[in-house]
C-alpha positions in Angstrom: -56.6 27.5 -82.2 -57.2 30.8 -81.1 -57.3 30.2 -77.8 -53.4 28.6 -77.5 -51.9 31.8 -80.0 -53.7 33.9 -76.6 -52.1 31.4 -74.4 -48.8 31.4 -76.3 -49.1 35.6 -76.9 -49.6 36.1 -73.1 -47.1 33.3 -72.0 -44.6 35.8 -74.0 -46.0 38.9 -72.4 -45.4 37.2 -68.8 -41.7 36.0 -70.1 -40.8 39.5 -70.9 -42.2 41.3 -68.4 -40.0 38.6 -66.1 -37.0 39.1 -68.0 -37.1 42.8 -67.9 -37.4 42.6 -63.8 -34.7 40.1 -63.8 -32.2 41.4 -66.3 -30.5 44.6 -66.6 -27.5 46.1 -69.1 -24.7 47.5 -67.2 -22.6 50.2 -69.8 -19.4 50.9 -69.6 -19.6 54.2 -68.9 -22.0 53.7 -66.1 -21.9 52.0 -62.6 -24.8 50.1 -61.6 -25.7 49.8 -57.4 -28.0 47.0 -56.9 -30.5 47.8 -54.3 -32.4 45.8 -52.0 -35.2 46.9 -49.6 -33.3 50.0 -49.7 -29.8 49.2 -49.3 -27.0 48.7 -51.0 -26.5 44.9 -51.7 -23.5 45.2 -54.8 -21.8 47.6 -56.9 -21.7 46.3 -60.6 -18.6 47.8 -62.2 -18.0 45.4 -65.4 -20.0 45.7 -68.5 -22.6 43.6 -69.6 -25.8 41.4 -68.9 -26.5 41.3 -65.3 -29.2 39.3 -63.3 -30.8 40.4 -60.3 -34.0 39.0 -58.4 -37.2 40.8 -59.8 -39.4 42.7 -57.1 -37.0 42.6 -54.3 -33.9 44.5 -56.3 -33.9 47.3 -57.9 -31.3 49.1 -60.0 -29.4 52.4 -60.3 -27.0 53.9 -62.7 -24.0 56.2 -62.0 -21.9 58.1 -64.9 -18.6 56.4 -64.5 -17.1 59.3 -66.7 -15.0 62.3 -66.0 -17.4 64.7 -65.4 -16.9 69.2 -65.7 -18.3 71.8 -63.0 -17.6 74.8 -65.0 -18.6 78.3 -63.4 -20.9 80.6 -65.5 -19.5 83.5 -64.1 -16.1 85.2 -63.2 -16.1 84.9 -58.8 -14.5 87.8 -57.3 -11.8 87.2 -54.5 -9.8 89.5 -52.4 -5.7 89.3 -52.2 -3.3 89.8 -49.5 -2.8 93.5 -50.6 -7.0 93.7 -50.3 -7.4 93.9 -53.7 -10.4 92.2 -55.9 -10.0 90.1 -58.8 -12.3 87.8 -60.8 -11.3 84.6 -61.3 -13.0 81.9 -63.9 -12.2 78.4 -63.2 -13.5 74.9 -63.6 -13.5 71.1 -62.3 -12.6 68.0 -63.4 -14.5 65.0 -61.6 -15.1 61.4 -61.3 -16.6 59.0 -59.4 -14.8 56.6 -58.0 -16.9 54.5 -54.7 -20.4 54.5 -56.5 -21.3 53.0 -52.6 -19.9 55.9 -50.6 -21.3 58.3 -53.2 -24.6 57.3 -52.7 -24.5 57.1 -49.2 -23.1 60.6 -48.4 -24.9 62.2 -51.1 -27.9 59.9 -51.8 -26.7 59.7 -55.7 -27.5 63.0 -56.7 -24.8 65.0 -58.8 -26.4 68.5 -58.1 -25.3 68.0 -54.4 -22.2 66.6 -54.9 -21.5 69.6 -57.3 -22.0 71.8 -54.7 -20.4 71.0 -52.5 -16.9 70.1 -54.7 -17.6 73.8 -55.4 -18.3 75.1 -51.7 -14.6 73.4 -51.5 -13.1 74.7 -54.4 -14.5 78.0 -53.5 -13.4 78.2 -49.8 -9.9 77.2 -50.7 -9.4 79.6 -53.8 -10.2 82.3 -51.1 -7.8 81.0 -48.5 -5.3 80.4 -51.7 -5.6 84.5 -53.1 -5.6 85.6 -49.6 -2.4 85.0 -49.2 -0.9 86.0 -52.2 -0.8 89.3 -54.0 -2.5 90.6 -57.6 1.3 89.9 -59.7 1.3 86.9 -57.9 -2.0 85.1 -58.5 -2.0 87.1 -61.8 0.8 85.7 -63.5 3.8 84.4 -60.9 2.2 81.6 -58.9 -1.4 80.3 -61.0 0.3 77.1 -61.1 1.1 76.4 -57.2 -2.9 77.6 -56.7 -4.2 74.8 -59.1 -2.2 72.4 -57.8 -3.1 73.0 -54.0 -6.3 73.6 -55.0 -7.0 70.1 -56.6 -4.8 68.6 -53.7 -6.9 69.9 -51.1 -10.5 69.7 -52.8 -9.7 65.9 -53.6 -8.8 65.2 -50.1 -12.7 66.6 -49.0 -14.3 64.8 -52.2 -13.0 61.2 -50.9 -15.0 61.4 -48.5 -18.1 61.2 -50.6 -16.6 58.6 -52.9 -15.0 61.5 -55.8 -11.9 62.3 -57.2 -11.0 65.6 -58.1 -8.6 65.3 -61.1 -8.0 68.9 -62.0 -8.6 72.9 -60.9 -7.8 74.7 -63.4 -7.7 78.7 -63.5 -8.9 79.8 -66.9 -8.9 83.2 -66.2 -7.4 85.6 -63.4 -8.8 89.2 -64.7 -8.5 92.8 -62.4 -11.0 94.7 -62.1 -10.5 98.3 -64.1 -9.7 100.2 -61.1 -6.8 97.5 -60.3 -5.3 97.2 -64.0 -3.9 100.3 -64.5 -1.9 100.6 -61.4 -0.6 97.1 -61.7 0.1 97.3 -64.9 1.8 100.6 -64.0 3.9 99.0 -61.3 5.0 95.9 -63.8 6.2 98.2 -66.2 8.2 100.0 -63.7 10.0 96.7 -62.4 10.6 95.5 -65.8 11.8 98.6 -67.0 13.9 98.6 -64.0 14.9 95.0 -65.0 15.9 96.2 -68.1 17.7 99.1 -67.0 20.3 97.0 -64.9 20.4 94.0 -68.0 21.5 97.0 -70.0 24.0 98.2 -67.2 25.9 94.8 -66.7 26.3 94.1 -70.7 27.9 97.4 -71.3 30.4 96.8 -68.7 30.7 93.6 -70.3 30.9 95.0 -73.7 33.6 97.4 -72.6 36.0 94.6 -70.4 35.9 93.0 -74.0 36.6 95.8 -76.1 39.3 96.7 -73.3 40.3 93.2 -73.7 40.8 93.0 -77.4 42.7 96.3 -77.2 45.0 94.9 -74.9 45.3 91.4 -77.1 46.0 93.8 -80.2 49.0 96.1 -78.7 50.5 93.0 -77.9 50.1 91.2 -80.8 51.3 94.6 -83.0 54.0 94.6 -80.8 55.2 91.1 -80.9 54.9 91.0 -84.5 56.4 94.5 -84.7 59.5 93.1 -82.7 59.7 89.3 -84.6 59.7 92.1 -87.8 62.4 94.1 -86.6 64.9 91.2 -85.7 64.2 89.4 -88.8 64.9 92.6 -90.8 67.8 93.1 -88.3 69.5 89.7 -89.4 68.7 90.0 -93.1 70.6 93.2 -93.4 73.5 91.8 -91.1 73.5 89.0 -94.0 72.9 91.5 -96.7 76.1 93.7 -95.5 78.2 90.8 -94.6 77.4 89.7 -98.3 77.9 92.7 -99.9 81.3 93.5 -97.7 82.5 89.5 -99.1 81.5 90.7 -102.9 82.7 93.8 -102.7 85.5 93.1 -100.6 86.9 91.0 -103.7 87.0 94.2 -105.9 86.8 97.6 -104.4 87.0 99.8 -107.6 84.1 97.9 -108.7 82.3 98.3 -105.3 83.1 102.3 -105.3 81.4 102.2 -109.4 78.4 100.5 -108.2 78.0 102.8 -105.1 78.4 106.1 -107.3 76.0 104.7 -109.8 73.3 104.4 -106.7 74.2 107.8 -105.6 73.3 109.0 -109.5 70.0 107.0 -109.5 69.0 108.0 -106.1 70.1 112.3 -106.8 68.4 112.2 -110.3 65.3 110.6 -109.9 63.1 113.6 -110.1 63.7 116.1 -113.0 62.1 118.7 -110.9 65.2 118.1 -108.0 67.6 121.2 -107.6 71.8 119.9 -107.2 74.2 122.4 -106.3 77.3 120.5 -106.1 81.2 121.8 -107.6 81.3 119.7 -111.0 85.2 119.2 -110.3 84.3 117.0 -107.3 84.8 113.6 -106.8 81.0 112.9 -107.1 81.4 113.1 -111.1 84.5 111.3 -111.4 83.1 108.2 -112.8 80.8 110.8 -115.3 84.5 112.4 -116.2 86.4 109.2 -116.9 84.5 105.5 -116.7 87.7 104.2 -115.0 87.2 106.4 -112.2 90.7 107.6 -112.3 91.2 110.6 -109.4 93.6 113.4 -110.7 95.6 115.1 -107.5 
């Protein structure tokens, strides 16, 4: 009895040790190259259980993920105007022909990271070289990255990579360069601001101008429309008092004396000096208004 558990226990040992020569788990984020004698016989993209022949094949994993070179420290360049900055920047990865990758760089990330950077590196110099400190400092970062990842993907196809981002993370002067560059930024936006200011007080002063102009001849208008509507309402008001009157002209000379009395005593404090036999206090003499020769 003992003898067939030994049999059975080792028949397992031998199955297993078979299975794990033959079988293999292929992740999804991982390419597996299938190697025989040496070479390259497939590339195993799809997840899963995979078979391969024990002894003669062998198995290798790539990371199938993006993947970051990030620089530990700041790299000085030099711009057009020969001046230094330190720039901080990282790369964004992937690869893409697990077969090419292996064969230019024999699998091994360290060498493909450098040289992606030696790239990256190369064409950040050629990049700041022509450009000057406002320039790569704040006016043109953008047209850098995106030449940069255009031109460092284009090396890393051939060594089965894609490049899917350069980014800048930080463009810093040294302190010998800040202070005049600030200085001359200041100066141009203070300029900037100078001529803003300029062109909207002219403006502001074509509008008051304007709104002057708009206001005398709206006074005006309306100062005219006023006097021609007061014109015909006294041309009515005289024509209508010369028909009332007109029908009774003792009564018309009473109610024009009587005006004359409001308008010469209206103020207590007013001085007259006047001959009381005149015919301005007739109608105070006699109501009828009677005038004695």
């Amino acid at each position: 009895m003992s003898n067939r558990i030994q049999v059975f226990i080792g028949a397992l040992v031998v199955a297993g040790i078979l299975a794990s020569m033959t079988l293999f788990v292929v992740d999804e984020r991982q390419y597996a190259v299938v190697f025989q004698f040496g070479e390259v016989k497939e590339v195993v993209e799809e997840p899963g259980l995979k078979v391969k022949y024990p002894l003669i094949q062998n198995v290798r994993f790539f990371d199938r993920r993006i993947l970051t070179i990030d620089t530990p420290e700041p790299e000085r360049f030099i711009t057009a105007e020969k001046q230094n900055v330190l720039v901080d920047h990282f790369v964004k990865w992937r690869i893409i022909d697990p077969r090419l990758f292996y064969e230019s760089v024999a699998g091994d990330e360290t060498r493909a990271r450098t040289r992606l950077l030696q790239t990256v590196n190369a064409g950040l110099r050629e990049e700041f070289g022509r450009r000057t400190v406002p320039e790569v400092v704040s006016g043109q970062r953008d047209n850098i990255m995106e030449n940069m990842r255009v031109r460092a993907d284009t090396d890393a196809r051939q060594i089965g990579v894609q490049i899917l981002d350069v980014r800048l993370k930080r463009v810093d002067l040294p302190t010998e360069v800040s202070e005049s560059v600030y200085r001359r930024m200041e100066a141009e936006r203070t300029r900037v601001a100078n001529e803003l200011r300029s062109e909207g007080g002219a403006i502001a002063e074509q509008i008051r101008a304007d709104a002057d102009r708009q206001r005398e001849v709206i006074i005006a208008q309306a100062y005219r429309e006023a006097q021609t509507i007061m014109g015909d309402g006294d041309a009515r008001a005289t024509e209508t008092y010369a028909t009332a009157f007109g029908k009774d002209a003792d009564f018309y000379s009473f109610y024009r004396s009587l005006d004359a009395y409001r308008n010469s005593f209206s103020n207590k404090s007013d001085l007259l000096v006047v001959d009381p036999s005149s015919d301005f206090f007739r109608f105070m003499k006699d109501m009828g208004g009677s005038q004695k020769n």
